[in-house]
C-alpha positions in Angstrom: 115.0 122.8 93.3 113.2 121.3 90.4 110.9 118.6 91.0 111.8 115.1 89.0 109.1 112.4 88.0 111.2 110.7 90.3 110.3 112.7 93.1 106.4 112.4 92.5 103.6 110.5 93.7 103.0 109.0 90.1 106.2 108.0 90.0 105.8 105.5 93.3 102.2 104.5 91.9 104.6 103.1 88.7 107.3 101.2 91.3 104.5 99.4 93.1 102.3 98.9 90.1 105.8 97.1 88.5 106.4 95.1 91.4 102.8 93.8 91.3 103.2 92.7 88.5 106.5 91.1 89.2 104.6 88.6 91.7 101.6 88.0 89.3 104.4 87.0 86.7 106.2 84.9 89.2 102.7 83.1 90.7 101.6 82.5 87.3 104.3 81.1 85.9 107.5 80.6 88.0 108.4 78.0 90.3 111.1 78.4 93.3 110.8 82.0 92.6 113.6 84.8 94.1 113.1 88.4 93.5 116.2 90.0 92.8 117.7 92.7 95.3 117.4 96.5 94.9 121.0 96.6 92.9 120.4 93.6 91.2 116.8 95.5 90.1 118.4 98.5 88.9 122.3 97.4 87.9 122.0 94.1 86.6 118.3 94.5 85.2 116.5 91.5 86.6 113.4 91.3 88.6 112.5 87.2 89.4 114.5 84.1 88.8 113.0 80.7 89.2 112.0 77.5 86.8 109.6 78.1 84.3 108.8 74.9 82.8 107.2 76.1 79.3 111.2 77.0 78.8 113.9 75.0 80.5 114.1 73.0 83.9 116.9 75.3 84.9 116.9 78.6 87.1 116.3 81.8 84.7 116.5 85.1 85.3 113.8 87.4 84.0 112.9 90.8 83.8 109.2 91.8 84.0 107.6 94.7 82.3 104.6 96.2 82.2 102.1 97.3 79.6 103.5 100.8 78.1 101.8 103.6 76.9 102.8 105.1 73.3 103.0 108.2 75.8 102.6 108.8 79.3 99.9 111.0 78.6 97.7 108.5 76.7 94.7 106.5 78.5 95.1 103.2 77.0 98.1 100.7 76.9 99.3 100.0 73.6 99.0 96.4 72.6 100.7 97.1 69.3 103.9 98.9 70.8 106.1 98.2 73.5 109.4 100.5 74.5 112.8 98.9 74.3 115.8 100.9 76.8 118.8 100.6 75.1 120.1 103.5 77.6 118.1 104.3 81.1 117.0 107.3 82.2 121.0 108.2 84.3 122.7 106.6 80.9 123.6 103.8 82.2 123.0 100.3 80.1 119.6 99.5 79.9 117.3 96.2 80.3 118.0 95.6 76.8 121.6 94.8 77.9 121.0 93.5 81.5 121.5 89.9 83.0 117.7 88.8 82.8 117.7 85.8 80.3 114.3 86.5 79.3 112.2 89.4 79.1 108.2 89.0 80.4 105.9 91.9 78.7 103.1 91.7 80.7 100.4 91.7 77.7 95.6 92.0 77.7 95.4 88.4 78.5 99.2 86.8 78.4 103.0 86.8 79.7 104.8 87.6 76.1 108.0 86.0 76.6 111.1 86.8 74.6 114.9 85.9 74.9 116.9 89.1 76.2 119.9 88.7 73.8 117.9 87.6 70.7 115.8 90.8 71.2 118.5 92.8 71.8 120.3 91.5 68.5 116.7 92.2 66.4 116.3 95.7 68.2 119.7 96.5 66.5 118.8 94.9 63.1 116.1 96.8 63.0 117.3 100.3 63.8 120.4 99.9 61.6 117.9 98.7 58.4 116.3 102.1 59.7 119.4 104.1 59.3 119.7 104.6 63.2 117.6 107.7 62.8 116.4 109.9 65.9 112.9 110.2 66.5 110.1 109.3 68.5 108.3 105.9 66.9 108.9 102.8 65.4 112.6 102.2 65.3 113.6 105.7 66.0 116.1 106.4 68.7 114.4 108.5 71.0 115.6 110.8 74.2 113.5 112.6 76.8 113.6 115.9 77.9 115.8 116.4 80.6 117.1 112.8 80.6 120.0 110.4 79.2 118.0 107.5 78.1 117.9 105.9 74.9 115.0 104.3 73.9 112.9 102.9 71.0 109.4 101.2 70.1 109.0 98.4 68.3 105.8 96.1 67.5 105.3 92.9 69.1 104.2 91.4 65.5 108.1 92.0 65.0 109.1 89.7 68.5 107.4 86.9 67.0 110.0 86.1 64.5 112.5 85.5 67.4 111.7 82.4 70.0 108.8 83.5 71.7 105.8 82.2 74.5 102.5 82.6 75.5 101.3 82.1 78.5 97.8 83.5 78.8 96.9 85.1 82.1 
C-alpha cells in the first residue's frame, strides 16, 4: 500500500505545529477562548472562538493558519504569498467556505486578520478577472498530484483592500 503525506511523520510535525499556533493566536489575542472539536476542525473549518476586542465584543469563530511555503520543498516562509483552499485535499469545501468568521494568517511579527466571506468574495474576483485559469501561482487554480484539492495563492498586499487587522506578535 502507498504511503500518504498523511501517513508520515512530517505530516504530524504540521498538525501539532498548527495547533501551537492555534493557542499562541488564542493567548495573544482572544479572550474566553474554546477550541473547536475534531469535526468542527475539519467539517466546519474553525479552530478557536472567543472575544477579540480589536473587532467586536461578541463571540467569533476563527480559523488559524500558519505561515505557508510557496512549496513544501522551500526553506523559507513566504511573507508575500499565502494559499487560499477553495477545495481540501478529500474535495470537500475548503476553509475558504467554512463557518470561521475570520481567518488569522499567522504572519514575521503579527496575527493578519481577514473576514472569511469578504475574502472568499475577493478570491473569486480575482480568479474570474484572471480567466479562472489552472496553474500553479498567483490566481491560478491549482491541484496536487494525487489529490482533490483546489487551491490558489494570492498576495497579502491584495487582503489589505478588504477590512483587515494587525495585531503584532
Amino acid at each position: 500500500m502507498k504511503q500518504t503525506f498523511r501517513d508520515t511523520k512530517e505530516f504530524q510535525h504540521f498538525l501539532d505545529y498548527g495547533k501551537k499556533i492555534e493557542i499562541a493566536f488564542a493567548n495573544q489575542c482572544l479572550s474566553d477562548a474554546v477550541f473547536s472539536t475534531r469535526y468542527q476542525d475539519q467539517m466546519e473549518h474553525w479552530d478557536v472562538k472567543g472575544i477579540c476586542s480589536l473587532i467586536s465584543n461578541k463571540e467569533l469563530k476563527f480559523d488559524v493558519k500558519s505561515q505557508k511555503k510557496n512549496n513544501r520543498s522551500d526553506k523559507n516562509f513566504s511573507s508575500e504569498l499565502t494559499w487560499i483552499e477553495g477545495k481540501n485535499v478529500d474535495g470537500y469545501d475548503g476553509w475558504i467556505k467554512g463557518k470561521a468568521d475570520y481567518i488569522a494568517f499567522e504572519r514575521e511579527r503579527m496575527w493578519f486578520i481577514v473576514n472569511r466571506e469578504e475574502l472568499y468574495k475577493l478570491t473569486v474576483k480575482k480568479l474570474t478577472e484572471n480567466g479562472n485559469k489552472k496553474g500553479k501561482g498567483k490566481y491560478l487554480i491549482y491541484t496536487r498530484d494525487n489529490a482533490k484539492d483546489v487551491i490558489t495563492q494570492m498576495p497579502f498586499s491584495d487582503m489589505k483592500q478588504i477590512e483587515h487587522y494587525e495585531i503584532l506578535k
